[in-house]
N, C-alpha and C positions, 0 to 999 in steps of 0.2 A: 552592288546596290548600297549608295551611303547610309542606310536605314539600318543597315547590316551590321554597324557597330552597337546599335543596342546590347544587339546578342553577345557582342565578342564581352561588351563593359557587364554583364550579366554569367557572363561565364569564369572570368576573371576573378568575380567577388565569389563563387561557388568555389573553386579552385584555390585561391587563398583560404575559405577557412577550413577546408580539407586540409591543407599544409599545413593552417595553425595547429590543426588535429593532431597531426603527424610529430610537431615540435613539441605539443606541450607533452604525449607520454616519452619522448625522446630527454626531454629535459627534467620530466618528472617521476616518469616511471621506472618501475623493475619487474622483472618475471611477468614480462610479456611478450606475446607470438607474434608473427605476421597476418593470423586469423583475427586477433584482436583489434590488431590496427586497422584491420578491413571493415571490424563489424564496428567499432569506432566512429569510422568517416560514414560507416551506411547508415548507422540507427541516428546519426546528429545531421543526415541529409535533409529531412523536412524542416528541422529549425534554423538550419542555412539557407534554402530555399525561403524562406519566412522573412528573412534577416535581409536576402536581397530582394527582396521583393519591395522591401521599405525602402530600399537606398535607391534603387532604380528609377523612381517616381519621378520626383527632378529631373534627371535625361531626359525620360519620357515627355512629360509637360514642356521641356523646352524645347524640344523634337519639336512637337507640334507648332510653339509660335514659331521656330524656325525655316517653318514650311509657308507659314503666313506672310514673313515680315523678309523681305531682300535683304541678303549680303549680312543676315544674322550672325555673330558669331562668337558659333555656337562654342568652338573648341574654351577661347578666352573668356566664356563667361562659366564653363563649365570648371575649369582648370581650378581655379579656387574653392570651389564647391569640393572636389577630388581630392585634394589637399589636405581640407576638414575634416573629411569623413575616413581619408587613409590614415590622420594622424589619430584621430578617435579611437578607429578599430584597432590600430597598432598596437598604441597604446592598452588598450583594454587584453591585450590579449597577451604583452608583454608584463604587465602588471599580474595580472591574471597568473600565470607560468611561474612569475617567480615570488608571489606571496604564497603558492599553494603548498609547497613545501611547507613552509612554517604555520599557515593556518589549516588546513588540510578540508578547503572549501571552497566552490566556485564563486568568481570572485560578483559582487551586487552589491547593492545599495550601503551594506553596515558598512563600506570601503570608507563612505560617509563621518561614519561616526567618529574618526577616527583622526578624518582632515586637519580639524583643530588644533590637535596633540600630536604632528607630526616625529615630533621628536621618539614619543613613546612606539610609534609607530612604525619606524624603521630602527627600533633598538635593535634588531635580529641580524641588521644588516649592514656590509660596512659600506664605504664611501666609494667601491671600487669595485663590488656590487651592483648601484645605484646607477652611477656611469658609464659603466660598459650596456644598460637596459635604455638610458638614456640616449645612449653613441646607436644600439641598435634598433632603438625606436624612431629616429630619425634617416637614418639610410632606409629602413624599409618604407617610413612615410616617403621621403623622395621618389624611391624606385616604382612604387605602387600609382603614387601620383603621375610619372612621366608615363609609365605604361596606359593607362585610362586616357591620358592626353593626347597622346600618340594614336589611339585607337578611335578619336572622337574626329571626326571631321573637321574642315575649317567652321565649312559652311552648312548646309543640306541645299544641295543644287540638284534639283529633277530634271530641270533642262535638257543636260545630255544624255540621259536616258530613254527621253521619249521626242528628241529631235526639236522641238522648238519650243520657246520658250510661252507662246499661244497654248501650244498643247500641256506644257506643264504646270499653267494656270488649272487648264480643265479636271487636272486629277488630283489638284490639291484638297477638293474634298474626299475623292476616297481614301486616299493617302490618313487624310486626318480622323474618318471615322474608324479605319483599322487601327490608327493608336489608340485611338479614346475607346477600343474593344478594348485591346491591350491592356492601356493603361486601368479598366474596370476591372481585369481578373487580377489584378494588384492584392487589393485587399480581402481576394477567398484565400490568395495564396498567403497573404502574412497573417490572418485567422488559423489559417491551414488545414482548411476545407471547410465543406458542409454539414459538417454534423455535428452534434451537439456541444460537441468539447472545443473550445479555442486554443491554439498552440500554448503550450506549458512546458515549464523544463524536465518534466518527467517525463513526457514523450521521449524523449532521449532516452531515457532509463533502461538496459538489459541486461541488465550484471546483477550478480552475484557481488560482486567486487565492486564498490566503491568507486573506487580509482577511474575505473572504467567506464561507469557512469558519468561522470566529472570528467571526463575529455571529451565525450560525444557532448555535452553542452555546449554551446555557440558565447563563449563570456560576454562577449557583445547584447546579445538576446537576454541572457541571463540577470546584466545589469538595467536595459530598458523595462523585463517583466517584474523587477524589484524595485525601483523607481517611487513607484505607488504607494510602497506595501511597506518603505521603511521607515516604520512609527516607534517613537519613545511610548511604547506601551507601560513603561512607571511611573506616564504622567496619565495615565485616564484611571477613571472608576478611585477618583481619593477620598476614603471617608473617613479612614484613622491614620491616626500614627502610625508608623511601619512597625514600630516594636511592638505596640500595643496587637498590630494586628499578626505579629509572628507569632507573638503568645497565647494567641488566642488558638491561631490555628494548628503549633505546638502541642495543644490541647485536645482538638478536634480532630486530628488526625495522628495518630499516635504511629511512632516509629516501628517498623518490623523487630519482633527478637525470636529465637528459636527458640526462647522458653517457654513464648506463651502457647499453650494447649490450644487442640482443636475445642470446641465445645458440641462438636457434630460432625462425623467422619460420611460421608456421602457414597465414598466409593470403597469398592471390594479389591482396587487395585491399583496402587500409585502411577502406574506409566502405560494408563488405558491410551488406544488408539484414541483421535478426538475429531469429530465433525460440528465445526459451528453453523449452523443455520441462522443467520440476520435473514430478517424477514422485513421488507418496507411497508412502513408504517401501522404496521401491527399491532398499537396499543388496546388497553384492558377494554376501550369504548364498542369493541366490535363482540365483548362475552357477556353474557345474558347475566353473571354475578354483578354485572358493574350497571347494570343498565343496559347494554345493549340489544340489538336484537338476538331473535333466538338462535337463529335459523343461519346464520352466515360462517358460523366455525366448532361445526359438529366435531368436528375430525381433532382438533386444536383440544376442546373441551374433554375428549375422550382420549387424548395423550397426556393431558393434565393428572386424570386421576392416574394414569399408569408410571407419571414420575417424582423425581423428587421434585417439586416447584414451590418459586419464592414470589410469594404471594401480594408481598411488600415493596417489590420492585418500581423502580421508577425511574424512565428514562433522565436523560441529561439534557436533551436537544430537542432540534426540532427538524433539522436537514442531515441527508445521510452521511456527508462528508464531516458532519460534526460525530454525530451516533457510531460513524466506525471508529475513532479514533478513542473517543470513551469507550468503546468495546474494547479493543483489540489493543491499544495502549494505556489502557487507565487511567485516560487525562480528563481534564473539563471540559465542558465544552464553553463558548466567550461568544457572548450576543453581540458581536460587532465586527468580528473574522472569522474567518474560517480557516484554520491553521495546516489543514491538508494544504493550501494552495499557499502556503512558504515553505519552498520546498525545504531550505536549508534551516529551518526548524523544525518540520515532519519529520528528518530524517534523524533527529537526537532525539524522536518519542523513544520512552522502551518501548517494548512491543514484546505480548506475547507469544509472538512468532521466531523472536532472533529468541529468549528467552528456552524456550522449546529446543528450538533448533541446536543451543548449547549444549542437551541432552541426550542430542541423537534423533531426535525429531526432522521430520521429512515434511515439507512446507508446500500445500497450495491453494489457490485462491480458484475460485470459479464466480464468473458474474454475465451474464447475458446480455448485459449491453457495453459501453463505450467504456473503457477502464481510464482512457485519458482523461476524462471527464473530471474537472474539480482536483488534479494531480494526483488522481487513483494509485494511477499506474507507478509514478515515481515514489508513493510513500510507500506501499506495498514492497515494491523492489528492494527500498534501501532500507527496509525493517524487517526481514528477515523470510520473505516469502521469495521462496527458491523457483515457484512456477505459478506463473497466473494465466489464467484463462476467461477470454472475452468477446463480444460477437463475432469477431473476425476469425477466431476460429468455428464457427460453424456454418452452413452453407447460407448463399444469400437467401435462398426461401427459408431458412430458420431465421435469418436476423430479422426480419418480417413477421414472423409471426407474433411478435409481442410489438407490434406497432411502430410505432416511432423512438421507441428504448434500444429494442432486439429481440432475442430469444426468448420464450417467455420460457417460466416457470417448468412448465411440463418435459419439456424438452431439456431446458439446463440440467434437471434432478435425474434424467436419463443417462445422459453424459456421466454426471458428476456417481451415479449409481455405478455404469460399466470401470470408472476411472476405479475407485476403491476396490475394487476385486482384483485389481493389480498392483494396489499401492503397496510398497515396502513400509514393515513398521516400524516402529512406531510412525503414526503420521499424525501431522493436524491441517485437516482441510476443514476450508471454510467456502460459505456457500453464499452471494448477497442475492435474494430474489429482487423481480422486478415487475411481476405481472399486476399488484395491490397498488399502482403508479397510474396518475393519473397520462395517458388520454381512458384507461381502464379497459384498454380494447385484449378482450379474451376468447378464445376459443371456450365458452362456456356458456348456456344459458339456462342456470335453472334457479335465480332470485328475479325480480322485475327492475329493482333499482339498479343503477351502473354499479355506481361504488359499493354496495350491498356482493351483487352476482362478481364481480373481480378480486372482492376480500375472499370471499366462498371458493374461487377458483383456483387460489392459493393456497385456502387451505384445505380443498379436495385435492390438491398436489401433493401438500405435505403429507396428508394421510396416507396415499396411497405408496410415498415413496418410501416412509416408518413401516409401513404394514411388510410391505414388500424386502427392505433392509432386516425389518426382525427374523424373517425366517432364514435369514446365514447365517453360516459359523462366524463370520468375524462379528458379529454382534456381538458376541460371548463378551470381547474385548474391549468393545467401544462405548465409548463418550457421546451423546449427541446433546449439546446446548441449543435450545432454540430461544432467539431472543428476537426484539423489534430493533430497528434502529432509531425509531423514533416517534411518536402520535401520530393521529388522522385528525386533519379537522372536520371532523363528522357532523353533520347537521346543527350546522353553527357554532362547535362545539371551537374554544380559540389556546392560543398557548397562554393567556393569561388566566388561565382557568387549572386548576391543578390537578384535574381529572385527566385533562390534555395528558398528562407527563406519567400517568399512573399505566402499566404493563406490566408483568408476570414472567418470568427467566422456568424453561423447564430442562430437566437435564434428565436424560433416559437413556437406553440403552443397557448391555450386560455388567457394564461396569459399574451402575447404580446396587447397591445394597438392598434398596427396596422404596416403593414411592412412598414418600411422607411429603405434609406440608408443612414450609419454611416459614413464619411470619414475619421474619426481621426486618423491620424498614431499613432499607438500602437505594443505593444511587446502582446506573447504567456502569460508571465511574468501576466502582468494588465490583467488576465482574474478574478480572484480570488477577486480584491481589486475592479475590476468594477463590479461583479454580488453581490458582500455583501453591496455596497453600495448603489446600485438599494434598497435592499431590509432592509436599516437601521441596518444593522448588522457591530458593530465595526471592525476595520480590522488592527488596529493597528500592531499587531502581522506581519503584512505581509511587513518584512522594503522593498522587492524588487518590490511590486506588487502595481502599481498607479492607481486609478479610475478615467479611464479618461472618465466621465462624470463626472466630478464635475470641481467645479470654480475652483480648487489648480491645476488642471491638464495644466499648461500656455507654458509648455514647449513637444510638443511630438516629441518622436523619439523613434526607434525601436535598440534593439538589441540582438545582435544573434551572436553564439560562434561557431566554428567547429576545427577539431583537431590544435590544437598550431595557432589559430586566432583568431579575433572577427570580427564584422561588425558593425557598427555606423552608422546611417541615419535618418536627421532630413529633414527639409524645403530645408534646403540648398544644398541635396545631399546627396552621401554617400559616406565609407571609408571602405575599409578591409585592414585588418591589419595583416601580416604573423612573428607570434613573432620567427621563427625557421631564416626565413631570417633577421628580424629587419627592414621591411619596407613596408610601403605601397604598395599593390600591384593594389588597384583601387582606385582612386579617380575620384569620377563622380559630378557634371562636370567637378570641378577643385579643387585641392590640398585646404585642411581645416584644419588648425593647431587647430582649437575648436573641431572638430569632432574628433578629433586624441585621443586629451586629454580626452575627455569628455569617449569616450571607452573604452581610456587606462584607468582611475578611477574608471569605474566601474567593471574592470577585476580585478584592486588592489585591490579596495575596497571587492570582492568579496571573495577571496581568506581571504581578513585579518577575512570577517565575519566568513568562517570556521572554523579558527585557533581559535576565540574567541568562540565558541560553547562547544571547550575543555574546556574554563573554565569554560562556563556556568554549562557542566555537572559535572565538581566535585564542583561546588557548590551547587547545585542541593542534 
C-alpha cells in the first residue's frame, strides 16, 4: 500500500532521535550503564513522539492533495522539504552534543544570544572541532534526506490496487477522510495528550543525575519549547539605575554570616525529620481572625494554637507554580513568567531539597494530580527531590476522586501517612494538596457554599491526618510546616488587595520547643532562609530568602507580585503598584515614596537576577 510510507517516514524520525540519544551520552557521558541508555531513549519517547508528530504534517497534507490531483509528485516536492528539516534536526543535535561539554545545558534559545559574538562563542573551540561537526552534519543531512526520499513514493496511485482507475476515483474520499483522522490526532500527539499538562521538557525528567535528564531531552523540541520564552529580561520593569537599585537591595536583603545569632530558637533539635504541607490556596481570608468565616477551618485554627505560628506571613504569588518555587527555593515570584516553565533556569534555583539532601537528607514529593503540569516534574527532579509521586501512581478510581486534578486530599494524606512509617531518616517530604481547587468537587458535604465546604474538606483532612500523625513515635522527631501556596479569590476578594497575599506559616510537631506566636512581617520568600537557619545549615545560595530569626533580619517587609504589579509593605504601611497603568493604585495609610522604591528595586533587581543566570549557565 503506497500510503504505507507515512509510517515507514514516521518511524525513521522516532529512530533517529533514539540514535541521537544513544550518540549524545556516547559523546558525552561517563559512568553510565546499558539500563541507563534504555531508560534514556524510554523516558525522552513521548517528546520524540511529539517532535514527529509536528514534522509529519506536510507528508500528511500532501498525501492528501496527492490523492486529488493526477501524476502529483509527490516524492520531488517533498524531497526539499526532507532536506530542511534533516539539516535542522542534524544540526540541532550536533550543536547540541558538542557545546554540552563546555556549557553543561541543553541546548535552546540563549544559543541565541550569543549569535552575534560568534567569536566569543566558539573561544572553547578550535577550527578542527567546528569542521569535522560541520563535515558530520552534512553526510548525516544527505544520508537522512536520501532515506525519506527513497521511502516516499513517486506518485500516490490507488489505481493498481483496486483495479481501475473508475474505482479509484470512488475511494478517494475514504482514502482522504482516514488521513484527515490522521492528520487530527497530530496535535493531541504534539500537545501530548489530554490532560491537563502540555508536553514540557520535564516530562523527560528521571534522574537523579543531571546528565541523564539532558540526553532524554529531544534538543530539537527543547529549542522550539524555548523559542518564546527567550527574553532580555534586563530590559523589563526599568525604574532605577542599576547601581542605585543594587544598593538599595544591598540593604534590604542583608548577606548570610554565621555570626549573626538566632533571636529565637524554634526547635528542640537541629536535624528533626521535616514534612512540608503546601496547601492550595489557603490564605488568612478563610480564619475567622482576618475576617473570615467561622465555620470552614476549625481543625487549622485549632493546630494554630498548638504551634509555633507566624502570624506576619505573607504569600509571594498568586499561582502555585510561582508559590512553590518561593517556598521550596526562596525565590520571588515575577508577575509576567512563571520560571518553573524555563526549565533551564528552574533547575539553578537553590532548593531546599538539594540543600538537605547535602546533609544526609532523603527527598520526596507527593501530589495528587499531574506533576508534568507547569514543569513540576522537571524542577522537582533536578532540585534535589530523589522521589516524587503523582496521580499515576494511584489507581484510576483514586485519580477520580478529586475530579478533574486527581486524587483528592484524603486519600494522598493516606499514602503519604503509610509512606513515612517507612521512610529512612532523616527525610524531608513534602506534601502539595489539591482538593481546596477549583472545579471544588469533594467527597464532603457539611458547609452549603462550594468553595466554603471544599476549603473545610481540606482542612477536615489536615486535622484528621495531624491528630492521627501525633499519636507516633516518629512525631517525637518531626518537623511539620504547613503553609498556603498562595490566596483565594474569595467573594470578590482580588490580588490587588493586600488581604489577598496575607496567610499564616505554622510549624508543629515533637520537634517544636513549645507553641508561641511569631509576629514578624515576612514574605513566602524567608521561608527557606528561616528554617535552614533554625537548623545551622548555610543558606547563602538563597540571595532572595532572609531569616528572619536572626539578628541581620532589622528591616521586615513583605512582598508580593500579581500580574504586571507588586505590593511593598513594611511598618509603615503598604503600596501596590500597577506597572500597566504606571501608578499607585493603594497607598495605605498614606503615599511612601521609600515603599515605592524599595518594590520597585526588588522588581528590577529581580528580573536583572534572571538575566544573569544566562550567564551563569554558559559558564557553567
Amino acid at each position: 500500500m503506497p500510503l504505507l510510507y507515512l509510517l515507514y517516514i514516521y518511524l525513521v524520525f522516532l529512530v533517529f532521535f533514539s540514535l541521537g540519544k544513544v550518540a549524545f551520552l556516547v559523546w558525552v557521558g561517563d559512568n553510565y550503564s546499558l539500563g541507563d541508555v534504555w531508560d534514556v531513549v524510554c523516558h525522552g519517547f513521548t517528546m520524540d513522539l511529539s517532535m514527529t508528530s509536528y514534522l509529519i504534517i506536510v507528508p500528511l497534507l500532501l498525501t492528501i492533495v496527492s490523492i486529488w490531483v493526477p501524476r502529483f509528485p509527490l516524492r520531488r516536492v517533498l524531497t526539499p522539504y526532507y532536506a530542511v528539516v534533516a539539516f535542522l534536526i542534524t544540526t540541532l543535535w550536533i550543536v547540541d552534543a558538542g557545546l554540552y561539554p563546555f556549557w553543561g545545558f541543553k541546548i535552546d534559545a540563549t544559543l541565541f544570544n550569543y549569535i552575534d559574538s560568534p567569536k566569543e562563542a566558539l573561544a572553547s573551540v578550535s577550527l578542527g572541532f567546528v569542521l569535522l561537526r560541520v563535515l558530520a552534519t552534512l553526510i548525516i543531512t544527505a544520508g537522512l534526506t536520501f532515506l525519506l526520499s527513497r521511502l516516499t513514493p513517486k506518485r500516490i496511485t490507488l489505481s493498481n490496487e483496486v483495479g481501475t482507475k473508475a474505482r479509484w476515483k470512488s475511494i478517494r474520499l475514504p482514502y482522504t477522510i482516514g488521513l484527515l483522522l490522521v492528520t487530527a490526532i497530530q496535535p493531541i500527539l504534539i500537545r501530548g495528550g489530554l490532560s491537563e499538562s502540555t508536553m514540557n521538557v520535564g516530562q523527560a525528567y528521571f534522574s537523579q543525575r543531571q546528565l541523564l535528564n539532558h540526553a532524554a531531552v529531544n534538543p530539537t523540541f527543547s529549542m522550539l519549547y524555548s523559542l518564546g520564552k527567550n527574553e532580555k529580561f534586563d530590559t523589563q520593569y526599568r525604574y532605577l539605575d542599576n547601581k542605585v537599585c543594587t544598593q538599595i537591595l544591598e540593604k534590604i536583603y542583608p548577606s548570610e554570616s554565621d555570626a549573626d545569632p538566632l533571636t529565637d530558637t524554634l526547635l528542640n533539635t537541629q536535624r528533626p525529620n521535616i514534612l512540608f504541607i503546601i496547601v492550595e490556596g489557603m490564605g488568612d481570608m478563610f480564619f475567622p481572625e482576618n475576617g473570615g468565616p467561622k465555620d470552614v477551618t476549625p481543625n487549622l485554627q485549632e493546630w494554630t494554637r498548638k504551634s509555633a505560628w507566624f502570624s506576619e506571613y505573607n504569600n509571594n504569588s498568586f499561582r502555585t507554580d510561582r508559590g512553590l518555587l518561593t517556598v521550596l527555593s526562596g525565590t520571588l515570584s515575577f508577575p509576567s513568567l512563571s520560571v518553573m516553565k524555563l526549565p533551564l533556569h528552574s533547575q539553578l534555583m537553590p532548593s531546599m531539597a538539594r540543600s538537605l539532601q547535602r546533609e544526609g537528607y532523603h527527598t520526596t514529593f507527593w501530589y495528587g494530580g499531574d506533576l508534568y503540569f507547569t514543569n513540576m516534574h522537571g524542577y522537582l527532579t533536578s532540585t534535589g527531590f530523589e522521589k516524587t509521586f503523582s496521580k499515576d501512581d494511584f489507581s484510576h478510581a483514586e485519580q477520580k476522586s478529586g475530579g478533574s486534578w486527581g486524587a483528592n486530599d484524603s486519600i494522598v494524606l493516606d499514602r503519604v501517612y503509610a509512606d513515612l512509617q517507612h521512610q529512612k531518616a532523616p527525610f524531608l517530604t513534602t506534601v502539595l494538596t489539591l482538593s481546596s481547587h477549583e472545579p471544588f468537587e469533594v467527597p464532603y458535604n457539611r458547609l452549603p457554599k462550594e468553595v466554603d465546604n471544599a476549603f473545610a474538606y481540606t482542612d477536615h483532612v489536615l486535622g484528621r491526618f495531624l491528630n492521627r500523625l501525633s499519636q507516633d513515635d516518629i512525631w517525637k522527631s518531626l518537623l511539620v510546616v504547613i503553609v498556603p501556596d498562595h490566596g483565594f479569590r474569595y467573594e470578590g476578594l482580588s490580588e490587588v488587595d493586600e488581604r489577598y497575599f496575607r496567610a499564616r506559616m505554622l510549624w508543629t510537631g515533637g520537634a517544636i520547643r513549645q507553641p508561641k506566636k511569631i509576629e514578624t512581617l515576612m514574605s513566602q520568600s524567608d521561608v527557606a532562609a528561616t528554617l535552614l537557619g533554625q537548623m545551622g545549615i548555610a543558606h547563602k545560595d538563597f540571595k532572595w530568602s532572609r531569616n528572619v530569626l536572626s539578628t541581620a533580619y532589622k528591616y521586615p517587609f513583605a512582598y508580593s507580585t500579581f500580574v504586571d504589579g507588586f505590593l511593598f509593605k513594611d511598618s509603615t504601611g503598604v503600596s501596590i503598584y500597577d506597572n500597566l497603568g504606571k501608578k499607585s493604585i493603594v497607598e495605605t495609610p498614606s503615599p511612601d515614596d521609600k515603599r515605592l522604591q524599595h518594590g520597585m528595586a526588588i522588581l528590577q533587581g529581580s528580573y536583572n537576577w534572571l538575566e544573569e543566570l544566562k550567564t551563569e549557565r554558559k559558564g557553567e
